[in-house]
C-alpha positions as CSV (number, residue, x, y, z in Angstrom):
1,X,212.2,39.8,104.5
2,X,209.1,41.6,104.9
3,X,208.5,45.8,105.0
4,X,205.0,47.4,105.0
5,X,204.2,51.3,104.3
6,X,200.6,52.8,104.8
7,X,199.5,54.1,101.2
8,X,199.1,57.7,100.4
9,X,197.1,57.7,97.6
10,X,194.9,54.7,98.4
11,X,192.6,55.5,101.5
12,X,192.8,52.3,103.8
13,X,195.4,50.4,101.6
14,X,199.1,49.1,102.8
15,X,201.8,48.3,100.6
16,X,204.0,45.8,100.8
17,X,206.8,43.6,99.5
18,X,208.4,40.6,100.2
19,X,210.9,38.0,99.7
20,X,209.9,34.4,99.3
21,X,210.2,32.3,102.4
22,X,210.3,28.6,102.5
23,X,208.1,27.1,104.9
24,X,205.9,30.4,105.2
25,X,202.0,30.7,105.3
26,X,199.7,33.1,104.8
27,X,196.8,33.8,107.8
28,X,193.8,35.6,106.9
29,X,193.2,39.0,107.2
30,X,189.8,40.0,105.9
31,X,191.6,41.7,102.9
32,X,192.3,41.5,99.4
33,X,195.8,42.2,97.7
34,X,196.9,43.4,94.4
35,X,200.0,41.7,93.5
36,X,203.1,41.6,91.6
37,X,205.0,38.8,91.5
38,X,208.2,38.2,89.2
39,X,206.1,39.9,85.9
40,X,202.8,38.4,86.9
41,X,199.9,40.7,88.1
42,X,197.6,38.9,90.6
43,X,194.5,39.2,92.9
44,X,194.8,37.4,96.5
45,X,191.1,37.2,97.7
46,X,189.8,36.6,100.8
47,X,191.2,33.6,103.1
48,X,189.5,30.9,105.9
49,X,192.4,29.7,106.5
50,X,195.6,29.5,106.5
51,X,197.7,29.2,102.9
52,X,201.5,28.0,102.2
53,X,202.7,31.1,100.6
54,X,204.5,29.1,98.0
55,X,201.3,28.4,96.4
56,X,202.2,31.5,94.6
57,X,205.8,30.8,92.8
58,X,208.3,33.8,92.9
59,X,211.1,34.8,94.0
60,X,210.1,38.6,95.7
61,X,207.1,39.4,95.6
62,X,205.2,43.2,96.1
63,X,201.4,44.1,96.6
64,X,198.8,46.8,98.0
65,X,196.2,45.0,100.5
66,X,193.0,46.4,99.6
67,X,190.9,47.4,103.4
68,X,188.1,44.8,104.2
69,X,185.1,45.5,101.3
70,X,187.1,47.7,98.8
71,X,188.7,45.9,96.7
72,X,185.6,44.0,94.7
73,X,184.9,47.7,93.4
74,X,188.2,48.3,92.1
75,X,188.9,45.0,90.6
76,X,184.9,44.3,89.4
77,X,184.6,40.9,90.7
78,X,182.3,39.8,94.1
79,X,184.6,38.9,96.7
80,X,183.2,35.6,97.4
81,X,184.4,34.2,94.0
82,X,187.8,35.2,95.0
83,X,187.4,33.7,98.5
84,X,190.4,31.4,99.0
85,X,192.2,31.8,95.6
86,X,195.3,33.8,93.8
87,X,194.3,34.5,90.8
88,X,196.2,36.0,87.3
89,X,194.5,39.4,86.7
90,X,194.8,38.0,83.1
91,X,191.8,35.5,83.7
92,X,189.4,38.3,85.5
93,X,189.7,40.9,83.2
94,X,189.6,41.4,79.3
95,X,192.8,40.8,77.5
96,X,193.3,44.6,76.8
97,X,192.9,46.1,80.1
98,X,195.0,43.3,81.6
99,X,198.0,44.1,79.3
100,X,197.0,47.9,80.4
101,X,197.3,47.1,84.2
102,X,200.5,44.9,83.3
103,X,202.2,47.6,81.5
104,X,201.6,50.1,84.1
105,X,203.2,48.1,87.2
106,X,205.9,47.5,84.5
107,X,206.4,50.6,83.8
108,X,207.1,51.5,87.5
109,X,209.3,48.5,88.3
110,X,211.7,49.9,85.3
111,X,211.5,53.6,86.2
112,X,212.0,52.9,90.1
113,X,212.8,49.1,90.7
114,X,209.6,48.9,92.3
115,X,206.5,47.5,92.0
116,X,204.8,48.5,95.0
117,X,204.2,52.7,93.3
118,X,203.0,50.5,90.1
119,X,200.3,49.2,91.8
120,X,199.2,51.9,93.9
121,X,198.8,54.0,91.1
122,X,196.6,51.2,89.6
123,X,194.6,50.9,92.5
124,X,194.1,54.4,92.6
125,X,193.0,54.8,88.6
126,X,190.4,52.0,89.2
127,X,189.4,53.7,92.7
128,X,188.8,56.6,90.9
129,X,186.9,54.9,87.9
130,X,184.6,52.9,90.2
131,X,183.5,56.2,92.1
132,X,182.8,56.8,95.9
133,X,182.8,53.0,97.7
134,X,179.8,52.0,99.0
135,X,179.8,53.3,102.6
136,X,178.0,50.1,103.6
137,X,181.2,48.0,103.9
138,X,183.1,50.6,106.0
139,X,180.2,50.6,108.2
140,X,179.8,46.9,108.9
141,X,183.5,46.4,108.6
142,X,183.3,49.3,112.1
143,X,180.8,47.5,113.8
144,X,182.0,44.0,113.3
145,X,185.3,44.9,114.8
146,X,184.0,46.9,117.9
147,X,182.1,43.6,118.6
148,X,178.4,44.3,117.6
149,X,176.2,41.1,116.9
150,X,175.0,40.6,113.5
151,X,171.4,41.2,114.4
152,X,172.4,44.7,115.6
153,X,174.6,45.1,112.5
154,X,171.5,44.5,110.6
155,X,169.1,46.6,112.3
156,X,172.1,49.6,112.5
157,X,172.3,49.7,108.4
158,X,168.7,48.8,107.2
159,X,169.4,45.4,106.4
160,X,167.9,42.0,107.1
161,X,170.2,39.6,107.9
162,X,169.8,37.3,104.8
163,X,170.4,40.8,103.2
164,X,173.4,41.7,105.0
165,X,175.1,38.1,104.7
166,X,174.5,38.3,101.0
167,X,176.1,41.9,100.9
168,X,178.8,40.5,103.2
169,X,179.9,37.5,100.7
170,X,180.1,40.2,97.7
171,X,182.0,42.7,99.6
172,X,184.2,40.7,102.1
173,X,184.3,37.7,100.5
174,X,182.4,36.0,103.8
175,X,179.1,36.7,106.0
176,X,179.7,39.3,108.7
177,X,180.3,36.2,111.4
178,X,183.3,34.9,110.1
179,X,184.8,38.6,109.0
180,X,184.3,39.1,112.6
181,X,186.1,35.9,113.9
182,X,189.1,36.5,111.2
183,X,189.2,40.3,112.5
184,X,189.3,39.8,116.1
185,X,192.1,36.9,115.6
186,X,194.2,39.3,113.4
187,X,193.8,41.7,117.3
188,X,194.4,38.7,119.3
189,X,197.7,37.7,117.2
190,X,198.9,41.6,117.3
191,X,198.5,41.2,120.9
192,X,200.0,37.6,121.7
193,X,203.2,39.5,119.8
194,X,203.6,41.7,122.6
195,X,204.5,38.6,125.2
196,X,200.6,40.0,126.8
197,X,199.8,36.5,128.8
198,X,197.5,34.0,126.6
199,X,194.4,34.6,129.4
200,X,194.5,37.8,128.9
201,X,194.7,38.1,125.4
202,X,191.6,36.4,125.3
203,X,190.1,38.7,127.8
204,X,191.0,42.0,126.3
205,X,190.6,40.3,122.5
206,X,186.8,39.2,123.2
207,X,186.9,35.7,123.4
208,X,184.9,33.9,126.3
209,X,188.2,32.1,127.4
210,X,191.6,31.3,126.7
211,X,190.6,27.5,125.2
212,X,187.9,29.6,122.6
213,X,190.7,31.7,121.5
214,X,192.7,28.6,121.5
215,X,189.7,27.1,119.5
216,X,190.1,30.2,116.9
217,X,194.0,30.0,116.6
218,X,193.7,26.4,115.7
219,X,190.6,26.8,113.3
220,X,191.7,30.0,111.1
221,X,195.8,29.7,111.3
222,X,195.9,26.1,111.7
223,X,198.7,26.6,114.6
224,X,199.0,26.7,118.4
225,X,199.0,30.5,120.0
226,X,202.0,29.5,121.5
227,X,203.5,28.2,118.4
228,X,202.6,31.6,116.6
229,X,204.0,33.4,119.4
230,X,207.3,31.7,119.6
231,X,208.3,32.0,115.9
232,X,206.9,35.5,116.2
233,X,209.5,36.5,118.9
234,X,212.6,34.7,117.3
235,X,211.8,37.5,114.3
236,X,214.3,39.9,113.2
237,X,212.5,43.7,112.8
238,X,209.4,44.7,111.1
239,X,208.6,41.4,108.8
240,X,205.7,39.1,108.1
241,X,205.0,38.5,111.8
242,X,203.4,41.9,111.4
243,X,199.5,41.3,110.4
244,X,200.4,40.9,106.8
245,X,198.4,40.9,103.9
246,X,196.4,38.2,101.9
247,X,199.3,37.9,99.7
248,X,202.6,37.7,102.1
249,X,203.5,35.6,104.2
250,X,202.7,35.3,108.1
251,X,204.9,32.7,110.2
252,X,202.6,30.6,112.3
C-alpha cells in the first residue's frame, strides 16, 4: 500500500508512492512533498494537523518529500503560504513552466510506469536552478531536533527571535516551536511502533511526562497514542505507518 526509497539525486529527499486508502490521514511531518497524482502535479505544504488523505482524489498516488526548509527554494513559494494546503503546481507557477514540469513527470510515467524518477529529476533541475540552499534551515532544522530552546537557536545562528520566527514561517512553513513539537512527535510515533512502553516513549522522546506526550498525540494527529499504536501493529510490511510524507497517508 505504501513503499518509501531514500533519493539519490536529491540530498535529504524520500520518494514515495501509494495507493489510495479509505479512511487514511495524513500526520505532519515538518516536510513538503512534490506530487503526482492520476496526471495532476501537486505541492503538499506543511501540516498542524492531521489531514484525510482523500482530500486529495486519486486512485495511486507518487511523490518526493522535500527535507524540513528545502522545498520553498525549489518550488519559489514561502512555506507559510503552503502551510496546510495541496495545491495544483498549475496555480503557483506560470502556465509554461507548469506544462514543462507536467510533461517531464509524464514523460517518466510513460518510459518507466513511474512517477516517482519524474519527479526526482524535477526536484533535482529546480535544486540545481535555485543554487546552494540556504544553510540556515539545515542548521535550525539540527538544533530543533536535538532539543535546543529557541532562544539558544537564536543566539547559535545570529538571529533574533522575531528574526528567526519569521525565517522559520518562510522556510518550514511554522516558527521553530511548533517544527519542534511536530519533529519530536514524528520520534515519539517511530518509537510507540516498536511496542517501547508509552512512559517511556515520553522519557527517551523529550516530553515532561507520559500525559504531555499524550497532550501532543491528541493535538497534532488528532488520535490516542494507543490508537496510533494499535492500527500501527495490525500493519502488513513497510507501509504508511512508516513516518510518511506530507502527501501519503499515515494511519492514526
Amino acid at each position: 500500500m505504501y513503499e518509501e526509497a531514500v533519493s539519490t539525486a536529491v540530498p535529504g529527499a524520500v520518494l514515495w508512492r501509494a495507493a489510495a486508502r479509505t479512511g487514511a490521514v495524513v500526520l505532519p511531518d515538518g516536510c513538503m512533498d512534490l506530487m503526482w497524482a492520476d496526471g495532476r502535479l501537486l505541492v503538499a505544504g506543511p501540516d498542524t494537523g492531521p489531514h484525510p488523505a482523500g482530500e486529495v482524489p486519486g486512485g495511486a498516488f507518487a511523490g518526493i518529500r522535500l527535507a524540513p526548509g528545502t522545498a520553498p527554494a525549489l518550488i519559489g513559494v514561502p512555506a507559510h503560504a503552503l502551510r496546510d494546503r495541496r495545491v495544483e503546481l498549475a496555480d503557483l507557477w506560470p502556465a509554461r513552466a507548469a506544462r514543462r514540469a507536467s510533461g517531464l513527470v509524464e514523460g517518466y510515467v510513460e518510459a518507466h510506469g513511474d512517477a516517482r524518477a519524474g519527479l526526482e529529476a524535477l526536484a533535482r533541475t529546480r535544486a540545481s536552478a535555485a543554487g546552494a540552499p540556504d544553510p540556515l534551515a539545515a542548521e535550525v532544522a539540527a538544533r530543533v531536533r536535538a532539543g535546543e530552546a529557541v532562544a539558544e537557536i537564536a543566539r547559535a545562528v545570529g538571529l533574533g527571535e522575531r528574526q528567526l520566527h519569521r525565517r522559520s514561517l518562510d522556510a518550514f512553513g511554522y516558527g521553530p516551536r511548533t517544527l519542534g513539537r511536530i519533529l519530536r512527535l514524528r520520534r515519539a510515533l517511530a518509537l510507540a511502533r516498536t511496542g517501547l512502553p508509552f512512559a517511556e516513549v515520553a522519557c527517551v522522546a523529550g516530553y515532561a511526562d507520559q500525559a504531555h506526550l499524550s497532550r501532543e498525540v491528541r493535538a497534532l494527529a488528532g488520535t490516542t497514542l494507543r490508537a496510533y499504536a494499535a492500527g500501527a501493529s495490525g500493519a502488513d510490511g513497510a507501509n504508511s505507518e512508516t513516518p510518511a510524507p506530507s502527501g501519503s497517508s499515515t494511519t492514526a
